[in-house]
Each structure stands twice: as structure tokens, then as C-alpha cells.
C-alpha positions in Angstrom: 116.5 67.5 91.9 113.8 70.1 92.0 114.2 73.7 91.7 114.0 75.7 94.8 110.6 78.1 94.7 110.8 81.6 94.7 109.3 83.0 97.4 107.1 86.1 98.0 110.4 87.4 100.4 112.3 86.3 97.2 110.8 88.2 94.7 110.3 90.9 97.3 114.4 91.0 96.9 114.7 91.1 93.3 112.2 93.6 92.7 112.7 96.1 95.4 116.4 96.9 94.3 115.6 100.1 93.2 113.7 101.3 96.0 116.6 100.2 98.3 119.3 102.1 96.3 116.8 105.5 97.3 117.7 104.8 100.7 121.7 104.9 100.4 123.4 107.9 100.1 125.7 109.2 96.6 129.3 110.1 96.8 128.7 113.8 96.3 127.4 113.5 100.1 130.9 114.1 101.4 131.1 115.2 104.4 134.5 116.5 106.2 135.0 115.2 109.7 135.7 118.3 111.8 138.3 119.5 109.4 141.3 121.3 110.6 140.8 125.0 111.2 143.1 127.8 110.5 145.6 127.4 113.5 144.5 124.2 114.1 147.1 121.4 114.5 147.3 117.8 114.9 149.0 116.6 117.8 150.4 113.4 116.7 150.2 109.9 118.9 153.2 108.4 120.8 152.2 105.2 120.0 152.6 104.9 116.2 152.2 102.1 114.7 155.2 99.6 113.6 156.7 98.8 110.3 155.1 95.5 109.2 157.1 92.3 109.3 158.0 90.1 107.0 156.2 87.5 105.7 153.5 89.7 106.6 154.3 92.2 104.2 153.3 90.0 101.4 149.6 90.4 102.6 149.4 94.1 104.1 149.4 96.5 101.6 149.0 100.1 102.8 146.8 101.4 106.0 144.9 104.0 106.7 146.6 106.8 108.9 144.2 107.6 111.7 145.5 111.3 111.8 145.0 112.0 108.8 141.1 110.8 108.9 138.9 114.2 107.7 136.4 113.1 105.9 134.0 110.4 106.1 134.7 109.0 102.4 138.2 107.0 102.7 139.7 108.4 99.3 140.6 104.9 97.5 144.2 105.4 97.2 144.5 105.7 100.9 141.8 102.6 101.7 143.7 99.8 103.0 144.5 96.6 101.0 144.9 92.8 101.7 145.8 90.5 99.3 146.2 86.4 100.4 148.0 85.1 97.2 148.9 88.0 95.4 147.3 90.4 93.0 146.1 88.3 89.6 145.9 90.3 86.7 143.0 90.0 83.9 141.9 90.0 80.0 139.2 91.7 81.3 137.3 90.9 76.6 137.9 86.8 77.9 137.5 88.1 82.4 133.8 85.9 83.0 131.6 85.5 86.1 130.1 82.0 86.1 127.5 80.6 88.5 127.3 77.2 88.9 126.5 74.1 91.1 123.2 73.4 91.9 121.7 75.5 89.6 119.3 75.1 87.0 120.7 77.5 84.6 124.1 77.8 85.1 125.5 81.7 83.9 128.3 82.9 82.5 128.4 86.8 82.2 130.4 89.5 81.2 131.2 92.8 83.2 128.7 94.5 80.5 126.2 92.1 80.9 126.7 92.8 85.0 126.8 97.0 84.3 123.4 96.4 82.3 121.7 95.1 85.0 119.9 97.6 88.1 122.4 99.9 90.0 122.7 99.9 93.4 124.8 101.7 96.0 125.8 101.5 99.6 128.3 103.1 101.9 130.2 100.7 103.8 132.7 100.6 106.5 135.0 97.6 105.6 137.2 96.8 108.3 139.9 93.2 107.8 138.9 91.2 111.0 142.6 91.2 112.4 142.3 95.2 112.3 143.9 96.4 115.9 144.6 92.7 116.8 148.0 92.8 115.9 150.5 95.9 116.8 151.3 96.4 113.3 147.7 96.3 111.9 145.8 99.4 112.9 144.2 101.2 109.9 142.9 98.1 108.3 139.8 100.0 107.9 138.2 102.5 105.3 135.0 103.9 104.3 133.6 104.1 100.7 130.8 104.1 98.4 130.4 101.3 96.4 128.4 100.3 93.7 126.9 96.9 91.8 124.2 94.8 90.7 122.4 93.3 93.9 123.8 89.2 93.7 120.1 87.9 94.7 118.6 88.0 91.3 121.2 87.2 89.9 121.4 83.8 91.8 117.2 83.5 91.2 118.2 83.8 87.1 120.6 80.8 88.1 117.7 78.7 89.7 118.9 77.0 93.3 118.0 73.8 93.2 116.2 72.3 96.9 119.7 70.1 97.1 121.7 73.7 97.7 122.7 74.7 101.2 125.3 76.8 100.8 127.4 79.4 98.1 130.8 79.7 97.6 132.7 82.8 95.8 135.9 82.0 94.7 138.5 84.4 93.6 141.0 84.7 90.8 144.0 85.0 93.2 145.5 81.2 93.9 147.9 79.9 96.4 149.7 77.0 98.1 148.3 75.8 100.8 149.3 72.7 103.6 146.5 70.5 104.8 148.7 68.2 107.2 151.2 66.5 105.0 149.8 67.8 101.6 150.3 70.4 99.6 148.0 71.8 97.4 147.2 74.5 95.2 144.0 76.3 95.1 141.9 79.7 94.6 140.5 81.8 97.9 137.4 81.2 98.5 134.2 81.9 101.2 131.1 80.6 101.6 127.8 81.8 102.7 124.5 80.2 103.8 122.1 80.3 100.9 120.0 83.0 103.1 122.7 85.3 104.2 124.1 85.3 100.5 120.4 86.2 99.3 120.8 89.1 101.3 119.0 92.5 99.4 121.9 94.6 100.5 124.8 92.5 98.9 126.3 93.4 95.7 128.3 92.0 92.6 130.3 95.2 93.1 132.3 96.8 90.3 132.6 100.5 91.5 134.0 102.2 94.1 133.8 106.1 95.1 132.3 107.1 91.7 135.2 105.3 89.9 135.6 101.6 88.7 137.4 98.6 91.3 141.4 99.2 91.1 143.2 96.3 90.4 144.0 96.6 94.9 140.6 96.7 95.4 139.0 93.7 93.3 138.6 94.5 89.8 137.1 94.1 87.7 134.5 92.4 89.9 134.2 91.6 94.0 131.1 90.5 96.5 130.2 93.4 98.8 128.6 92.1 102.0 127.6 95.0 104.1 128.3 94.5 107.5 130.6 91.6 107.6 134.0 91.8 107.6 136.6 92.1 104.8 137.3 88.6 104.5 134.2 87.9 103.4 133.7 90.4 100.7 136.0 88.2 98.1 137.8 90.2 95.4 138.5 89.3 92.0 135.4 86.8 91.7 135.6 84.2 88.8 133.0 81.8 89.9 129.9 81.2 92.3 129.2 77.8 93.2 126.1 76.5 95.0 126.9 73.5 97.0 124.8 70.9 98.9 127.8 70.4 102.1 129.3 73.0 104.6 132.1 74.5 102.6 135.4 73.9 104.7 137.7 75.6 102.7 141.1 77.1 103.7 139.6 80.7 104.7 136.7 79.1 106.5 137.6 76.3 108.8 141.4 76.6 109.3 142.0 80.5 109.1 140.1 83.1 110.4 139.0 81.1 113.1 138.7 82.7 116.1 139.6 80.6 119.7 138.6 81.2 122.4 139.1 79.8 126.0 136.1 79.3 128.3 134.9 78.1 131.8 132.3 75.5 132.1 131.8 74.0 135.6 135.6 75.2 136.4 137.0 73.2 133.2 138.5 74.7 130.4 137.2 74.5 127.4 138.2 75.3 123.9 135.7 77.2 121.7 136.0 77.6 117.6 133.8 80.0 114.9 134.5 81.0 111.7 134.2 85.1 111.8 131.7 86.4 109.2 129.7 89.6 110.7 131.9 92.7 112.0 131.4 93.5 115.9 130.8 97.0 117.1 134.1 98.8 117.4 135.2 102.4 118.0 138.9 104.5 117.9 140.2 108.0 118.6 141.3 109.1 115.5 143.4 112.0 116.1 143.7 114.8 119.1 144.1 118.9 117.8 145.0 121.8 119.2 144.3 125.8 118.5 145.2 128.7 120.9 145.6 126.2 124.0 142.5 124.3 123.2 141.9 120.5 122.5 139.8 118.3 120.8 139.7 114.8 120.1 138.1 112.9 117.4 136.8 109.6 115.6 135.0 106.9 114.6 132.6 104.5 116.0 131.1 100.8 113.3 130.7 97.4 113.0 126.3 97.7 114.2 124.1 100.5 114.4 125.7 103.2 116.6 123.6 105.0 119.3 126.9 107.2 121.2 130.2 106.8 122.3 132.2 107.8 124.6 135.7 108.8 125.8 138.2 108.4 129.1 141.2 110.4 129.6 143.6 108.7 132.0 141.1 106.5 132.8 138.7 108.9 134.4 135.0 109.2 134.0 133.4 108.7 130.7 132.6 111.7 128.6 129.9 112.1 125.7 130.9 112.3 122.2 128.6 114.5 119.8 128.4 112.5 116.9 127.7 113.7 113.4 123.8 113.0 113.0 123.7 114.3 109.6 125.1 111.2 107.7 122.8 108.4 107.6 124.1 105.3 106.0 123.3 101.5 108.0 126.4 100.3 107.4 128.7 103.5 107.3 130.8 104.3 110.2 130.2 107.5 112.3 132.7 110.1 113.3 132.3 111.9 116.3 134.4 114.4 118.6 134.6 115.9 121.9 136.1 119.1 123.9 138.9 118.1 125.7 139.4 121.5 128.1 141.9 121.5 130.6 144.4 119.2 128.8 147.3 119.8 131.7 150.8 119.2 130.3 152.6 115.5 130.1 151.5 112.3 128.9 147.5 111.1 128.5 145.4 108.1 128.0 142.6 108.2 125.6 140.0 105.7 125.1 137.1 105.4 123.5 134.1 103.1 123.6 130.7 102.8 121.1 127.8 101.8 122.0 124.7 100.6 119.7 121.1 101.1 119.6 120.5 97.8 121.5 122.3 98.6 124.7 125.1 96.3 123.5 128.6 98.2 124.8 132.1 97.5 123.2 134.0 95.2 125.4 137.3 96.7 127.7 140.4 94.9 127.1 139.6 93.0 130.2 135.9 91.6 129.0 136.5 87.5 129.0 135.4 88.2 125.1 138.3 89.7 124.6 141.0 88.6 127.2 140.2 84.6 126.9 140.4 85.2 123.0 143.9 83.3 121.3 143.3 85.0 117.7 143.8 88.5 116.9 140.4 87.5 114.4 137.6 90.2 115.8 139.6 92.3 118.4 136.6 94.6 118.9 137.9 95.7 122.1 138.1 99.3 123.7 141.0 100.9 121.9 143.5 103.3 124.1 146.3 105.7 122.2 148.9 107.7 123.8 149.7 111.3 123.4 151.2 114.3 124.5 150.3 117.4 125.7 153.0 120.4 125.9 
């Protein structure tokens, strides 16, 4: 087996971490969305959000609550948390990363080892990928700063042999799982091609909002894939493993697998993808009101934004302003909007992004959203209910 070459993109990678952490913004950047004003109130939604069910409470931990959202930094202890198998706990003097596989030089490093290595930052909007697809999932969704070694060089100190076509992260946390009629017992894991895990903007991530990983959030060490969605940013890594197959673990090829049903030359047919990269998305976060007046705000991710905009009782669609001043890729924007003449009784709101392609987020109706069977990637135009007295 021969080693794979480093290419000039390659070294480009490893050597132009520093410059790239210039470009992302530092937590003392906060930045309050709108914040209340004296005499402002917040005009709570009609359509609140229902208390999880079981056995799904055993994997939501808390949400974020959209009326509460003033500031563009999610404070950690009100980021949301998933956890598939349970939290595992850690000797974090004995706690290891290890790359393996088809390596030349297989590693085994210690947190320090990891800390020693170049910094880098990014602020990311992580979103889980059932986030609004199920009634009782609708702040799976937070903004933070976070902070690691980039994984690229690391995997070029590993070597990847020509043999390797994709990388797998697997976690600490292990569960049971059923493959037909057998039972088995293993860790969560993802994969990754080799050339979206070598990726300059993804990070061995031990840092989050100026503080170490909580125990909730992956410590003492997670992936951090900007732009894809939470299930792909694995917490509490143990090992990386290059592989020389398509990886068709649990995670990949049985769940979080979006269906969908389409029409080809007036047949049905049955489509399957494993998710990976988040989809533009947008949702009114909260409405206020001072002296008689209104205003409704949000946030718009998931790609590049370019505007968004809102319908009231599904009239004509209004401008947002958005807030130009912070300038992160990956980082969601908030925006807000006027709402004058707000006549008394019950409204609509909706809200819909749209990014510096053209590409528009789909209406509930869009056959991308209506002929999908999964609540995976429910990107669709979001519409709350409230109030006006």
C-alpha cells in the first residue's frame, strides 16, 4: 500500500490555518439581537411547543426558546443537546484520540498534545437535522463560537494511505442496536469522504464560547463540521478510522436517511440519502410590542444568506433588514421587521430566507418538502401563531 501524496491544495490546508482563523470572528463580538427596549414586551406565540414524549426524551435534552433569542451567541447552557446512547463519562489523564486505519503512522494523542497544536475558531450555527420536523422539536438549534485544532493536518501527520476512501469518527457513547434479527452493541459513529473530512474549516474542537466542551456538549473532544448538520459533528470522539469501503454504519445508512417519494414517467418511485450538509432555513423568532407598535424578529442559516422575508396572514412578502454587521460564513443571521398596523385577533407569520445564489427556502407545499416521509432536513417555510390585543 503506498502513502497518499500531499498535495499542493494539501499543504495549502495545513499551512494556512492561521490565516483562516483571522477571518473568523472572537466571542467578545457579541452582538444583541434587537434587544428589548424599556416598555418593550414580548408577545408570546399560541403555538408553543409540546412536552417531548417518551422514549424520545432519552435523546432531547433541552431546546432553545425562540422568544427568548437576543443575542446572536446561544449562551451554552441554553444550546440545545442530543445524545443517542447516553452521556459517557471520562478519565480525561487515560481519555486518548487515536487515528487509525489506513494510516501510515497511526496517533494516539492526548487533549494537551491537541491544545498544543494551532488554534482556530469559527462561529457556527448547528442545527440537529429533525429540527422543526417534528412538533415537539423546534429549538434544536444554537449558535456558538467554537474552538480546536483544524483535523487536516492532523490526518496528513497520520499518512492516508492511496487504499483509503473514507473516515469514520466514532464516539465514546455506545448502544444497542437491531440489524434484522440481531442485536448488537456498538459506538456512534459517521463517516466522511476523505475530501470533505480534509476540509480547512473543520476542527478537532475542544472549546466552546471561550470556555472548555461541557460534558452535554462533547467533552473533552468533538468534530466540528461547519455547515453540516449536528449529526455529523460527532461528540465525545475516541477514535478516527480511515477505511477503504463506504461506511454503512447505524447513523449512516439506516437513520438519518431521508425518503422521499417521486414521479418518474407517472410511477412512483422511492428515493434514499444519507443527510450530511444543512439546507437553507429561516424562523420568526419572537413578535414585540411598545406603545401600540410591533415588531417581529429572527433568524435566517444553513447557506450563505442574501435576505429574507416575511407574510402576515398570508399576504404579500415584506423585506427583513438584516444585521450586516456580523460576518461569520457559517453563522446564522438575525433580522427584523416593522410590523405597523397589527389589527387586533389572531395572525399568521411566516418567514422565508433566501441565499446569495437565488436558491429560495421551499413552502410547505414544495414537492421537496411535501413528498418527503422523514422529518430528516425539514427546511421548509416555517409559520407561528400569535396574538394581537
Amino acid at each position: 500500500m503506498g502513502k497518499r501524496l500531499t498535495s499542493r491544495r494539501d499543504a495549502m490546508l495545513a499551512g494556512g490555518a492561521t490565516v483562516a482563523a483571522l477571518a473568523f470572528l472572537r466571542l467578545d463580538r457579541l452582538v444583541a439581537m434587537a434587544p428589548l427596549q424599556p416598555g418593550e414586551d414580548v408577545v408570546p406565540w399560541l403555538d408553543q411547543r409540546p412536552e417531548v414524549p417518551q422514549p424520545a426524551q432519552d435523546v432531547i435534552g433541552q431546546q432553545l426558546v425562540w422568544e427568548e433569542l437576543d443575542s446572536w451567541i446561544t449562551p451554552t447552557d441554553h444550546f440545545f443537546t442530543i445524545k443517542h446512547f447516553g452521556q459517557p463519562t471520562f478519565d480525561l489523564q487515560a481519555w486518548r484520540l487515536h487515528i487509525a486505519g489506513l494510516v501510515t503512522q497511526p496517533l494516539s494523542l492526548t487533549l494537551d498534545q491537541l491544545k498544543a497544536r494551532p488554534r482556530q475558531e469559527v462561529t457556527f450555527t448547528l442545527e440537529c437535522s429533525g429540527n422543526s420536523g417534528l412538533p415537539f422539536l423546534t429549538g434544536g438549534i444554537g449558535n456558538a463560537t467554537w474552538a480546536g485544532t483544524p483535523l487536516a493536518p492532523v490526518l496528513q501527520e497520520a499518512g492516508l494511505l492511496d487504499e483509503g476512501k473514507e473516515i469514520v469518527f466514532y464516539a465514546h457513547d455506545v448502544g444497542a442496536q437491531k440489524v434484522r434479527d440481531m442485536e448488537l452493541t456498538a459506538p456512534f459513529a459517521r463517516a466522511m469522504s476523505i475530501a470533505d473530512a480534509m476540509s480547512p474549516n473543520n476542527l478537532l474542537c475542544y472549546e466552546m464560547n471561550g470556555a472548555p466542551l461541557d460534558a452535554g456538549h462533547g467533552a473533552p473532544l468533538r468534530l466540528l463540521a461547519p455547515g453540516w448538520y449536528g449529526i455529523a459533528n460527532v461528540k465525545w470522539l475516541d477514535r478516527i478510522e480511515v477505511i477503504d469501503t463506504r461506511f454503512m454504519g447505524h447513523f449512516m445508512a439506516r437513520d438519518y436517511v431521508t425518503i422521499r417519494e417521486e414521479q418518474r414517467d407517472g410511477r412512483p418511485v422511492w428515493t434514499e440519502s444519507s443527510l450530511g450538509r444543512a439546507l437553507l432555513k429561516s424562523a420568526p423568532a419572537r413578535v414585540t410590542r411598545k406603545d401600540g407598535a410591533y415588531r417581529i424578529g429572527g433568524a435566517a442559516w444553513g447557506a450563505p444568506v442574501a435576505g429574507v422575508e416575511i407574510q402576515v396572514d398570508g399576504g404579500a412578502w415584506l423585506p427583513a433588514t438584516l444585521d450586516e454587521g456580523l460576518g461569520s460564513e457559517f453563522a446564522w443571521k438575525l433580522w427584523s421587521v416593522a410590523w405597523p398596523n397589527a389589527t387586533p385577533g389572531e395572525h399568521t407569520i411566516t418567514s422565508r430566507a433566501t441565499d446569495t445564489v437565488g436558491n429560495v427556502q421551499p413552502a410547505m407545499t414544495d414537492p421537496r418538502i411535501a413528498n418527503k416521509r422523514t422529518y430528516w432536513e425539514s427546511n421548509g417555510q416555517i409559520t407561528r401563531r400569535v396574538a394581537v390585543a
